[in-house]
N, C-alpha and C positions, 0 to 999 in steps of 0.2 A: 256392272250389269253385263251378264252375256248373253245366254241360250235367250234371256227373254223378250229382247229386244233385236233379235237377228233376223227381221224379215222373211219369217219362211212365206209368209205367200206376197206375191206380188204388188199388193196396196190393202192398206188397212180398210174393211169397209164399214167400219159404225167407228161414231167418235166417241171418246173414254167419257164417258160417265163417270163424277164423283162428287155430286151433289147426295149420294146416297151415304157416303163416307165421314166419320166423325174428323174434325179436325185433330192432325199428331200431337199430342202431349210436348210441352217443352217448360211449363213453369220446375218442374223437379232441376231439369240441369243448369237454368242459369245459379243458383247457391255453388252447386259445382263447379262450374267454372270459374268463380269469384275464388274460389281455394287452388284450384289445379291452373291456373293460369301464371300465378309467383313460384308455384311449386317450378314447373317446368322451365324458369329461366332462371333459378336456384341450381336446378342440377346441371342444365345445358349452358353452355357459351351460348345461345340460342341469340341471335339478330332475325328481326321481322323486318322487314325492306318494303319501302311503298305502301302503308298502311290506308293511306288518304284513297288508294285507287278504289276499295273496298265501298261500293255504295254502300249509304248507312240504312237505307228504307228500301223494299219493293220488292219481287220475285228475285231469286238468283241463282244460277247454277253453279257451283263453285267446281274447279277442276283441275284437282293437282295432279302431278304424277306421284307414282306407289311404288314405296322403296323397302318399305318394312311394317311392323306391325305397332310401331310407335306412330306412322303417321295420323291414323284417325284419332286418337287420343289426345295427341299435340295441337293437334288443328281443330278439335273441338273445343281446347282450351284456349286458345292463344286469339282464332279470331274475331275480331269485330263483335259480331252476331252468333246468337246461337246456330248450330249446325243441325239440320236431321240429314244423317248417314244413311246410306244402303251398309249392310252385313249379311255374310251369308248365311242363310239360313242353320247351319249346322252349330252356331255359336248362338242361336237363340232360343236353347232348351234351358230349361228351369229354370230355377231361381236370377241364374243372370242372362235367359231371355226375357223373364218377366219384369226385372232392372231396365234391360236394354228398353223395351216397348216405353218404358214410362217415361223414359227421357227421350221420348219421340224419335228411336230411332227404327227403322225398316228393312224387315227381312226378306232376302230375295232367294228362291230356287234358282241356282245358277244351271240346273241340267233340265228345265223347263222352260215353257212361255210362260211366267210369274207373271200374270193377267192384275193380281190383287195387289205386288210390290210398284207395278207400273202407274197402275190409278191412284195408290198412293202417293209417291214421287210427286206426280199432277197437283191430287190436291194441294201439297203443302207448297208447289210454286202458285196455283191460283190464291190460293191464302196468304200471299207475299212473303212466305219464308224463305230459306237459305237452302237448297239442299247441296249436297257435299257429291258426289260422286266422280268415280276414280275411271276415267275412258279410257285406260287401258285394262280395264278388266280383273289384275292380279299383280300382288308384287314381281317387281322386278329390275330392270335397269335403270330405268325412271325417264328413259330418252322419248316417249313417246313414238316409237319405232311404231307400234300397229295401234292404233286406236279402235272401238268395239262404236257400233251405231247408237245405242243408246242415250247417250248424250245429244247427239244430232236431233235423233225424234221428240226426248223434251223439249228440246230450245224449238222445233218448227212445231209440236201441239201449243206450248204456251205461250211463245215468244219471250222467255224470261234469258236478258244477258247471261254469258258467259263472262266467268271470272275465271283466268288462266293462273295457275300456281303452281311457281315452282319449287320443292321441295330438296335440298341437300344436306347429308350427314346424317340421316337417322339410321341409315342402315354402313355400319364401318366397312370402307373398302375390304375386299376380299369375306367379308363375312356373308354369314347365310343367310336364308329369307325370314328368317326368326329371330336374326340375333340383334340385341342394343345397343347402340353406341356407348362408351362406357362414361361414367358423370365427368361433367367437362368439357364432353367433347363439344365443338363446332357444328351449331347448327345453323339454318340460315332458310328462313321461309319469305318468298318471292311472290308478291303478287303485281299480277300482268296488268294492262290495261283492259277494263271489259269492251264486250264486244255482242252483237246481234245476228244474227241470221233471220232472213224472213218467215214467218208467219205462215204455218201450211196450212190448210183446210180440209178436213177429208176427202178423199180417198187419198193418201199417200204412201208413192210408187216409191219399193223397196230399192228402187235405183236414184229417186230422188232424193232416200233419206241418205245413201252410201253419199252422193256428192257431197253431199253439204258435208259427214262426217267423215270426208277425205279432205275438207278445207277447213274444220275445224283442226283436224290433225296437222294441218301445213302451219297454223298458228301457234297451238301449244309447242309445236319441237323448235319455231322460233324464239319463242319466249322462256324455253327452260334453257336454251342454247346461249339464249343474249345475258340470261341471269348466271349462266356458269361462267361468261365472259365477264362479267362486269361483278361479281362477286370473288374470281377465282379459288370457287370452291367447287373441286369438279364432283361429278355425279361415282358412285362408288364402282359402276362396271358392272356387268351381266356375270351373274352368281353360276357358280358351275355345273348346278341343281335346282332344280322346280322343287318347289317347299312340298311335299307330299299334303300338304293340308291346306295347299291355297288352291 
């Protein structure tokens, strides 16, 4: 999430309505993932680390870092619970936006305030789903160097734990923001211990959402720092190009 969640004004003033909203679709992708979950550790060296951390029931924001374009697919296969994604809007035309929707996942205007990607988010944390989103915004190094507020203003509208995840090898060192690790390779998906922030109330001042998503950010670059440590699988390095299409 970026533009849409960057507090251009000062404090939010009405709170997200989405009692109006139909609940996201998700019975289509659980059969999916029952196929694409052996697939994926068929073709990868793939290790999942700490699976027990993953509450099994309740609201959760889940929050790995973004290394490539394999991650939402592996991670929609692999975890626990089904996942509803943010995607950016420009991959949900035709036929495989109208795919994407059905298997509950959510399109976001990245160069707007996405008002209707936002209230969705919401709802599927007030409906005790999973949502998936990526707080740094865009592939990249996967270090958690700058993290986007977004994630902050979910966890203080809903109060739905953070699930920290670390991600390494989907994207092979020195390769591009596009490119797949080739079959076999080493992967290795990490999840952190969850964690809470308090509970805001409306009005919320765009400097109080930055705090808290300056301390969510001091936690995930711990947690993807201790799992490169304690995995010795390091992360692939900052790509020598911005993927024109992210």
């Amino acid at each position: 999430m970026t533009a849409e969640l960057t507090g251009r004004k000062d404090q939010h003033q009405e709170p997200p309505r989405t009692d109006d909203l139909s609940p996201l679709p998700y019975r289509l992708a659980l059969p999916m993932r029952k196929v694409a979950r052996p697939y994926f550790f068929r073709k990868y060296d793939l290790t999942v680390h700490h699976e027990e951390r993953f509450p099994p029931t309740g609201p959760l924001l889940m929050t790995p870092n973004h290394l490539s374009l394999l991650d939402a697919p592996l991670l929609g296969a692999v975890a626990p619970r089904m996942l509803h994604q943010l995607g950016k809007i420009e991959v949900f035309g035709g036929p495989q936006g109208a795919f994407l929707r059905r298997i509950g996942q959510i399109p976001v205007d990245r160069g707007t305030y996405d008002v209707l990607a936002v209230r969705k988010c919401i709802r599927a944390l007030r409906d005790g789903r999973v949502l998936n989103i990526y707080p740094e915004g865009h592939r990249g190094a996967g270090d958690f160097r700058r993290i986007r507020v977004g994630v902050a203003y979910l966890a203080m509208v809903t109060g739905a734990p953070i699930l920290p995840v670390a991600l390494m090898g989907t994207r092979p060192p020195g390769g591009g923001l596009s490119s797949y690790p080739a079959p076999g390779s080493r992967i290795d998906v990490v999840y952190g211990e969850p964690f809470s922030v308090d509970r805001v109330p409306f009005p919320r001042r765009h400097s109080d959402v930055q705090a808290v998503a300056d301390h969510i950010g001091d936690v995930l670059r711990a947690h993807v720092k201790a799992a490169v440590e304690a995995t010795g699988h390091p992360l692939p390095g900052r790509p020598d190009q911005k993927d024109p299409d992210d």
